[in-house]
C-alpha positions as CSV (number, residue, x, y, z in Angstrom):
1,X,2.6,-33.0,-15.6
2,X,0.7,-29.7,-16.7
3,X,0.2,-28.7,-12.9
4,X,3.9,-29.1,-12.2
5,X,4.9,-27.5,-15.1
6,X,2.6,-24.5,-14.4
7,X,3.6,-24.4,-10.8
8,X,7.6,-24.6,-11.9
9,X,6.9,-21.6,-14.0
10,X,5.5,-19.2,-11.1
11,X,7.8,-20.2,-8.5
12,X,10.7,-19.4,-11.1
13,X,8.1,-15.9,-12.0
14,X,7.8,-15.0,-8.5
15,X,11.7,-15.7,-8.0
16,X,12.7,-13.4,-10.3
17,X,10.1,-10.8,-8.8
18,X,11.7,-11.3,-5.3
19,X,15.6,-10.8,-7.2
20,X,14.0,-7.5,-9.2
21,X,13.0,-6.0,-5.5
22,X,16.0,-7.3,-4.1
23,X,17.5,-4.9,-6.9
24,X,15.3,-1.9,-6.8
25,X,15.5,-1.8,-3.1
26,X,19.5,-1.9,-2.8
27,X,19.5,0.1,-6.2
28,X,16.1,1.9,-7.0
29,X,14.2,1.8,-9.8
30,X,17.2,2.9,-12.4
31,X,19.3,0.0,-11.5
32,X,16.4,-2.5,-12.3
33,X,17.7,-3.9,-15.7
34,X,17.5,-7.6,-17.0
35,X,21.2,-8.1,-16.1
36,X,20.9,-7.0,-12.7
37,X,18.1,-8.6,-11.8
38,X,19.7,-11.8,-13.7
39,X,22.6,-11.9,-11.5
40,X,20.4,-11.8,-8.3
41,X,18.1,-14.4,-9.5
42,X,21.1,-16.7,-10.5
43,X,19.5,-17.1,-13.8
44,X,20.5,-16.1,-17.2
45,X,18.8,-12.3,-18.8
46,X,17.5,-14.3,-21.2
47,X,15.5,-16.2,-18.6
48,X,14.1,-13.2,-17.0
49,X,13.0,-11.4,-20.8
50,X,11.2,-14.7,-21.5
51,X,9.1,-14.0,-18.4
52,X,9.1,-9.9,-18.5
53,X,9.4,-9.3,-22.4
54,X,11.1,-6.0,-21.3
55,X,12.5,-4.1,-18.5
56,X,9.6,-1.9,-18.7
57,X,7.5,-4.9,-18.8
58,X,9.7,-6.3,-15.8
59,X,9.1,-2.7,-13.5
60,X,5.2,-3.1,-14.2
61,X,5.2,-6.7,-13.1
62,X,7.5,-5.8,-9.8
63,X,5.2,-2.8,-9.1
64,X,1.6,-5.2,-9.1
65,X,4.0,-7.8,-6.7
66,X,4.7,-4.8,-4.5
67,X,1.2,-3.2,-4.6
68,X,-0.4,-6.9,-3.3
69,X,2.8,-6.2,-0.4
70,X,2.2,-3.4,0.8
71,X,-0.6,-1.3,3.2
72,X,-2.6,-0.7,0.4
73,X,-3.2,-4.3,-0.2
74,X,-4.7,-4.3,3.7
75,X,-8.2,-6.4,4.1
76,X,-10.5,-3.6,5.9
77,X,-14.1,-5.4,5.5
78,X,-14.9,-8.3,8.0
79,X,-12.1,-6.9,10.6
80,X,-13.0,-5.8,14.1
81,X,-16.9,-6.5,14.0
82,X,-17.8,-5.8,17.0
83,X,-18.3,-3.2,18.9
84,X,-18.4,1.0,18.3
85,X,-18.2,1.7,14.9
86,X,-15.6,4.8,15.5
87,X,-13.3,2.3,17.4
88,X,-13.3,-0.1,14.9
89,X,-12.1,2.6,12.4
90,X,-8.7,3.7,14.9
91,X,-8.6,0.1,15.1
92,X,-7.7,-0.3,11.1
93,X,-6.0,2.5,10.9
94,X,-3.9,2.0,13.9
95,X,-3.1,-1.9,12.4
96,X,-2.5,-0.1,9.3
97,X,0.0,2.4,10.2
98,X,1.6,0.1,12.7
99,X,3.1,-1.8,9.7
100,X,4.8,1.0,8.3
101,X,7.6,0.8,10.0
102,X,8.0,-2.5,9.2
103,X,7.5,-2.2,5.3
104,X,10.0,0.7,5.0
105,X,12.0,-0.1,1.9
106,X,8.6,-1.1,0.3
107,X,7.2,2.1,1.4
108,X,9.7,4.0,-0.2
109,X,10.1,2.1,-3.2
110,X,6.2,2.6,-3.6
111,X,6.5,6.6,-3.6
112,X,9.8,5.9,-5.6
113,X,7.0,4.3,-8.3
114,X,4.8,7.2,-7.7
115,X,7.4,9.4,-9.2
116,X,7.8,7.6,-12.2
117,X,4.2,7.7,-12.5
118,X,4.3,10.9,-13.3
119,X,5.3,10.0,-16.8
120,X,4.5,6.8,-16.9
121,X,1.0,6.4,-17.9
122,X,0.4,2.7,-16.8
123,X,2.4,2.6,-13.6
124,X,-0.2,5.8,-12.9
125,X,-3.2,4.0,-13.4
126,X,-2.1,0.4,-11.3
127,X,-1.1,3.2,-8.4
128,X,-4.2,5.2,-8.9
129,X,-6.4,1.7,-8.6
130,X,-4.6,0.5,-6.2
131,X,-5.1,3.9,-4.0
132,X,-8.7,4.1,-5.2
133,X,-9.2,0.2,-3.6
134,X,-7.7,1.1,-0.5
135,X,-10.1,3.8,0.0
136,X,-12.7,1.9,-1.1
137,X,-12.3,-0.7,1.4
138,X,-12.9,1.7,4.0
139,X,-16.5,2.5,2.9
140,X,-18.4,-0.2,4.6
141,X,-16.9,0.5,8.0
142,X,-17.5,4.3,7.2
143,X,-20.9,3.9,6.3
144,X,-21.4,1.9,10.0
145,X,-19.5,5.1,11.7
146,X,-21.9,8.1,10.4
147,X,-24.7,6.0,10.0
148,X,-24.4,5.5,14.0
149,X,-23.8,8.9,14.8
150,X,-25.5,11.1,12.4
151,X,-25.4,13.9,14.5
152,X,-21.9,14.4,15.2
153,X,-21.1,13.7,11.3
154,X,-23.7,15.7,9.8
155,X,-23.0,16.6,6.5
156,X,-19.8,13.9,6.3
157,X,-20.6,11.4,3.8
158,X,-18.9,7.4,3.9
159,X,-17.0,8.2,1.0
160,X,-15.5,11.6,2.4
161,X,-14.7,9.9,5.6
162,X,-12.9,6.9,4.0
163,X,-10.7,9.2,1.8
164,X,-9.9,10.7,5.2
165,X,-9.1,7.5,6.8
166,X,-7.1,6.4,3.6
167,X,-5.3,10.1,3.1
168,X,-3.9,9.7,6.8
169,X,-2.3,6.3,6.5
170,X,-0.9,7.2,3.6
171,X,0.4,10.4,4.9
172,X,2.2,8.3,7.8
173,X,3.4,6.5,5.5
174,X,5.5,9.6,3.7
175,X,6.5,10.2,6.9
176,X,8.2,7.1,7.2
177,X,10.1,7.0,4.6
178,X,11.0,11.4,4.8
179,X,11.8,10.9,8.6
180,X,11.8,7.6,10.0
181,X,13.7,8.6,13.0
182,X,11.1,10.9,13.8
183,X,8.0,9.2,13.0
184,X,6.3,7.7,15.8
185,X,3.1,5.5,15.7
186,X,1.4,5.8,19.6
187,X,1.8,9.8,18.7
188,X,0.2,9.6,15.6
189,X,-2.2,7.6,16.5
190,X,-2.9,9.5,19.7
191,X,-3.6,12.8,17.4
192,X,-5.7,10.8,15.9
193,X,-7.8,9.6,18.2
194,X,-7.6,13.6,20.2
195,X,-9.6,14.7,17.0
196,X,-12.2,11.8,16.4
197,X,-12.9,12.0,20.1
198,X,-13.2,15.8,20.5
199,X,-17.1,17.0,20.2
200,X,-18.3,17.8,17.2
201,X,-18.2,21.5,18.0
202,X,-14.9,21.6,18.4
203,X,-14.2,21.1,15.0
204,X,-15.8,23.6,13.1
């Protein structure tokens, strides 16, 4: 009975999560209130305060279900084992930016969060985290790629090249959402791949 009961009260958690984004994607963040998201859930406001306490307690939860959605949330360690080191990293990047296309709306309602974050101490800190894990995740993988060529990336450390690899995908991903039109993955991932292949040289 307990294990039912538990697993009644998520599913009815995560369907009120699902009826917030429905909400904040059609709306944005301003239209997010307990009635809104109510009326989209099929439940009553009451319902949706006994789970969120708050509206602000409600956008917090609806930004940690969005943040374990999205890129950021991408599994980098134990991916694309074999083989060259550099090649493995276009590899997660290029899986990674693929997907933004397809994640639009939670793209833009992620940078939509960033603004608020501005004055919003907590949503700052759960974006900030969630940033600092994605970059983090790279670190392994950009350990392997200077470590193997410690010539070409003298004076790079993992952690400078993992921001890098981080700071583009999330750069594609303002992109998306400023000009989706005009964003193009093979192009940006052909730049890419122009600059990690050129000799090292070249680059200073």
């Amino acid at each position: 009975m307990t294990t039912t009961r538990r697993g009644t009260e998520e599913e009815r958690r995560e369907e009120i999560l699902r009826a917030a984004y429905a909400v904040a994607a059609r709306e944005r963040l301003a239209g997010v209130t307990g009635r809104a998201v109510a009326a989209e859930a099929g439940v009553s406001s009451g319902l949706v305060f006994f789970y969120f306490e708050s509206v602000d307690g409600l956008l917090t939860a609806l930004l940690d279900w969005l943040l374990a959605r999205t890129i950021v949330a991408g599994e980098v360690s134990g991916l694309f084992d074999a083989g060259d080191p550099a090649e493995r990293m276009m590899a997660v990047i290029g899986r990674d930016v693929e997907r933004l296309p397809k994640q639009r709306d939670r793209v833009e309602l992620f940078f939509d969060y960033w603004v608020l974050g501005t004055r919003h101490p907590t949503v700052r800190a759960r974006i900030r985290g969630a940033l600092d894990r994605y970059r983090d995740a790279f670190l392994p993988l950009a350990r392997q790629v200077v470590d193997a060529d410690p010539g070409r990336y003298e004076g790079v450390t993992p952690e400078g090249l993992a921001d890098v690899a981080a700071s583009f995908v999330e750069g594609c991903a303002l992109q998306v959402v400023m000009d989706p039109a005009g964003f193009d993955v093979g192009r940006s991932m052909a730049t890419l791949a122009a600059l990690v292949r050129r000799p090292a040289s070249a680059l200073v």
